[in-house]
TIRO-2110 file (N, C-alpha, C; in Angstrom, 1 decimal):
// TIRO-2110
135.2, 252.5, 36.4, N, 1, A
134.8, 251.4, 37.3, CA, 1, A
136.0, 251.1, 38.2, C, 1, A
136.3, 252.0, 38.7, N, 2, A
137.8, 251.8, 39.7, CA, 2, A
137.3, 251.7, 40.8, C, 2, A
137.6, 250.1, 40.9, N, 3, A
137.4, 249.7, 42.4, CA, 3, A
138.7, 248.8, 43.4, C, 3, A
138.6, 249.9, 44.3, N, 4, A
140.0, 249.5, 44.8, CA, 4, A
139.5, 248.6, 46.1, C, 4, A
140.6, 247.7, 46.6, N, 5, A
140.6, 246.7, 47.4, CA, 5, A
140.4, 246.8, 48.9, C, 5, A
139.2, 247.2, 49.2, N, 6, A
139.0, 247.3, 50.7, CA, 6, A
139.9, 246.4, 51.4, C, 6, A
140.1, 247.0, 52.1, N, 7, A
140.8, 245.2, 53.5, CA, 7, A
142.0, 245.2, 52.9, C, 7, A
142.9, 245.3, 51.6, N, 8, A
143.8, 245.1, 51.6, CA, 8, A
145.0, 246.4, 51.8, C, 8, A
145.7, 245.8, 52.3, N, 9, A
147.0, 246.9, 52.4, CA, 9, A
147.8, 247.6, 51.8, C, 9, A
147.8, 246.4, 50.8, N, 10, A
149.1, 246.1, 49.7, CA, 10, A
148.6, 246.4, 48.7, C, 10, A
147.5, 246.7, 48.6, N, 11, A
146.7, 247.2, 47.3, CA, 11, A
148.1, 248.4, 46.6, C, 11, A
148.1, 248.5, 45.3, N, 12, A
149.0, 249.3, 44.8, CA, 12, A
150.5, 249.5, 44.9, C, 12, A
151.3, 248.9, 46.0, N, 13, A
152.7, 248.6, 46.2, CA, 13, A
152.7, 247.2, 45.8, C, 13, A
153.9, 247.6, 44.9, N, 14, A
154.9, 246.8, 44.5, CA, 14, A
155.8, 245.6, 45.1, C, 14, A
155.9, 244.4, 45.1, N, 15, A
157.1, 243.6, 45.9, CA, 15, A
158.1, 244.1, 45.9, C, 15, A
159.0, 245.1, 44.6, N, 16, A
159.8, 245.7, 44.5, CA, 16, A
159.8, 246.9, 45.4, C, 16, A
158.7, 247.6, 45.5, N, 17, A
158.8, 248.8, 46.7, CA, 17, A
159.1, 248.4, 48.2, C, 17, A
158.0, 247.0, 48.1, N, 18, A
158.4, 246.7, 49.5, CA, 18, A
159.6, 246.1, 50.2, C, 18, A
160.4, 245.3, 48.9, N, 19, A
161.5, 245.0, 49.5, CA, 19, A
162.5, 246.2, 49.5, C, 19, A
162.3, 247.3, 48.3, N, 20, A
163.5, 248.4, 48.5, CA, 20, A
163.2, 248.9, 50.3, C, 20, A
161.8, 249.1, 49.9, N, 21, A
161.7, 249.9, 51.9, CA, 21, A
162.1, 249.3, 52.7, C, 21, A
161.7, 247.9, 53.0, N, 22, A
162.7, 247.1, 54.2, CA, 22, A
164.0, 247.2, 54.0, C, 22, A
164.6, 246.9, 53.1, N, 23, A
166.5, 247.1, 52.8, CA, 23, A
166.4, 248.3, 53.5, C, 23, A
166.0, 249.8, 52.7, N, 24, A
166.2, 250.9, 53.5, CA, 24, A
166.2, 251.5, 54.8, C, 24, A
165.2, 250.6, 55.6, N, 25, A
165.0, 250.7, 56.7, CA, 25, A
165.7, 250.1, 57.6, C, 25, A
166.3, 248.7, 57.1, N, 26, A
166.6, 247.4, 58.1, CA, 26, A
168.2, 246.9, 57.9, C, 26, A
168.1, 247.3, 56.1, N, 27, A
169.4, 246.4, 55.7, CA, 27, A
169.7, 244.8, 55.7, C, 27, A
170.1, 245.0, 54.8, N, 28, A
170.0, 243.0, 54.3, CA, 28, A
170.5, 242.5, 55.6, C, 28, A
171.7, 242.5, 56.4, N, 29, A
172.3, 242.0, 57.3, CA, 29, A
170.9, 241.6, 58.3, C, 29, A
170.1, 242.9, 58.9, N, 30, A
168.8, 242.3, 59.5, CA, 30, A
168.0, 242.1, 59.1, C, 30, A
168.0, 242.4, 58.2, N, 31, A
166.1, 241.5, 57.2, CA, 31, A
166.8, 239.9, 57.2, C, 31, A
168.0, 239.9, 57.1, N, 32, A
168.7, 238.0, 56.6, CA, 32, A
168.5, 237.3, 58.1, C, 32, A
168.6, 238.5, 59.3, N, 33, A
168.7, 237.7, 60.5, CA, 33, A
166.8, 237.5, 60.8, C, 33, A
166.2, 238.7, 60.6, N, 34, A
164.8, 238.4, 60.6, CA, 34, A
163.7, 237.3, 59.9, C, 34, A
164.7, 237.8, 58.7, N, 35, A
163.7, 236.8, 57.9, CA, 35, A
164.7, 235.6, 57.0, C, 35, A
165.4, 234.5, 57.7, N, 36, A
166.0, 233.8, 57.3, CA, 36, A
166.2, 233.0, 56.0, C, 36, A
166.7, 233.6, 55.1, N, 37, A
166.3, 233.3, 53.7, CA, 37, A
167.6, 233.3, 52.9, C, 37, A
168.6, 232.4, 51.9, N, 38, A
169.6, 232.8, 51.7, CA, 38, A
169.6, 234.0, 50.4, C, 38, A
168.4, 234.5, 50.0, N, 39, A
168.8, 235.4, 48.8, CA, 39, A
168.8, 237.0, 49.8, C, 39, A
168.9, 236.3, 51.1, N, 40, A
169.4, 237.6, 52.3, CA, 40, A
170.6, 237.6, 53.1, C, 40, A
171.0, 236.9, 53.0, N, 41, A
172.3, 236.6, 53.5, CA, 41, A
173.0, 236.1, 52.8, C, 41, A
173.3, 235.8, 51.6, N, 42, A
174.2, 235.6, 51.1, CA, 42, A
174.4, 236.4, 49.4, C, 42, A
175.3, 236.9, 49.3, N, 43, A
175.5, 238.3, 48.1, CA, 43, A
174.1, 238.9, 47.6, C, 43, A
173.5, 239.4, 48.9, N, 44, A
171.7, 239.5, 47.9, CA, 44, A
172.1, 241.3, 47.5, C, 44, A
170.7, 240.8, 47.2, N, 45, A
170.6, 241.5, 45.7, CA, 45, A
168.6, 242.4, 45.3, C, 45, A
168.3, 243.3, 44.7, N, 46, A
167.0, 243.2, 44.8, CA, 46, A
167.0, 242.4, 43.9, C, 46, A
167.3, 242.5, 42.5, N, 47, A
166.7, 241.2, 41.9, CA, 47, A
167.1, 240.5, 42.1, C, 47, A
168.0, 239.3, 42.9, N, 48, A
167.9, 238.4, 43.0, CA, 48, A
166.8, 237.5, 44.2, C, 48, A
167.2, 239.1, 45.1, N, 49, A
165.8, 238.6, 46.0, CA, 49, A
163.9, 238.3, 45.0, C, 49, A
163.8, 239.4, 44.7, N, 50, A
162.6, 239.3, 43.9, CA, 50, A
162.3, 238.3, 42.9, C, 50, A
163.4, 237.8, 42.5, N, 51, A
163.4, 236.8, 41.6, CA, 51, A
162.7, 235.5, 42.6, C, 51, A
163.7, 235.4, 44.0, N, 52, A
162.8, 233.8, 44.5, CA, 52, A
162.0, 234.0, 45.1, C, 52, A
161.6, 235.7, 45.5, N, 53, A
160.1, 236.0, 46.6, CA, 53, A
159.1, 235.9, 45.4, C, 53, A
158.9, 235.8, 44.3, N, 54, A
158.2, 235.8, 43.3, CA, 54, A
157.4, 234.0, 43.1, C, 54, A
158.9, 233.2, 42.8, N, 55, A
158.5, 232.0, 43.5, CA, 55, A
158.4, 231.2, 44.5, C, 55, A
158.5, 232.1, 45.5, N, 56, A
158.3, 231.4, 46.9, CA, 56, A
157.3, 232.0, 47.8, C, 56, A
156.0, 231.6, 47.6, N, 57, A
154.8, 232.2, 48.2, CA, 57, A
155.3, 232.1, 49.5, C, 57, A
155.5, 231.7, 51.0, N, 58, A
155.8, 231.4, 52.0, CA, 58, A
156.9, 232.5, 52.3, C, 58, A
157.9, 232.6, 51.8, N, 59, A
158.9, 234.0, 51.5, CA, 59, A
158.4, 234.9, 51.9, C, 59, A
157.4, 235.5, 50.1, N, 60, A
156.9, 236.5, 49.9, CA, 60, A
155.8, 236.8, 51.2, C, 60, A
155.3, 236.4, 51.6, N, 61, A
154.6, 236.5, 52.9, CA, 61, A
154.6, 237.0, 53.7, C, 61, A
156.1, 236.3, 54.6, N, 62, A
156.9, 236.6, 55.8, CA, 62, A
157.3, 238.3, 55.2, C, 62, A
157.7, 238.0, 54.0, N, 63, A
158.2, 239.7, 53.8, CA, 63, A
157.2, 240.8, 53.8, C, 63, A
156.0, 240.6, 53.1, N, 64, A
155.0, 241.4, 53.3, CA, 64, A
154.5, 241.4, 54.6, C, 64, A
154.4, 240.6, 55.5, N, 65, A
153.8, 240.4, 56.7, CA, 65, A
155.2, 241.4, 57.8, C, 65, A
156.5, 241.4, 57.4, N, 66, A
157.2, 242.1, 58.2, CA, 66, A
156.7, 243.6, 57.6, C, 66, A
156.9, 243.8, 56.6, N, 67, A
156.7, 245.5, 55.8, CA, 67, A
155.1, 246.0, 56.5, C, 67, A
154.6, 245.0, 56.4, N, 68, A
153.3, 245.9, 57.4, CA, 68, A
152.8, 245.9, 58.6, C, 68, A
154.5, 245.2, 59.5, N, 69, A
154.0, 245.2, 60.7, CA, 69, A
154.7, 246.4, 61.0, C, 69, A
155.8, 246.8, 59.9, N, 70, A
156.6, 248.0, 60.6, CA, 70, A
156.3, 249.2, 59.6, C, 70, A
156.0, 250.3, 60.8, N, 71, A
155.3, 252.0, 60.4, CA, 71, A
156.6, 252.5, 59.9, C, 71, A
158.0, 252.4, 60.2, N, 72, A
158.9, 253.1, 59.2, CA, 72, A
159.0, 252.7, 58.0, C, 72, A
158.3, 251.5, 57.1, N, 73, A
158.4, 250.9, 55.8, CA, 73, A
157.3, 251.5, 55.1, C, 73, A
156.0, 252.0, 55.5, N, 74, A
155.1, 252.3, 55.1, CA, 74, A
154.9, 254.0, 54.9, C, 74, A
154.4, 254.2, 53.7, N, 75, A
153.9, 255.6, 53.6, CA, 75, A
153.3, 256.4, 54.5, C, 75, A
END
């Protein structure tokens, strides 16, 4: 009964995948200037990022909303 999530994007990626691919792509220095957040600009970290994008819906958002507006982050 595998029913996968029409309409959604993010179906099956991880917050962890998505923030490794932006780092990879962009680097904390521009992801911190893009997406102004201090677990980006200041000594970040994946987990420490993931730790406050986990509780910070509005965050997590902006981050997912940048990872799928850019074709080099994506499969």
């Amino acid at each position: 009964m595998s029913n996968p999530q029409p309409g959604n994007s993010l179906h099956g990626v991880t917050l962890e995948i998505i923030l490794t691919r932006l780092v990879e792509h962009h680097g904390w220095e521009e992801l911190g200037r893009t997406i102004n957040i201090k677990c980006f600009n200041h000594e970040p970290s994946i987990k420490s990022s993931l730790k406050f994008l986990r509780k910070t819906p509005w965050a997590r958002e902006k981050v997912e909303g940048l990872y799928l507006r850019n074709p080099g982050t994506t499969d």
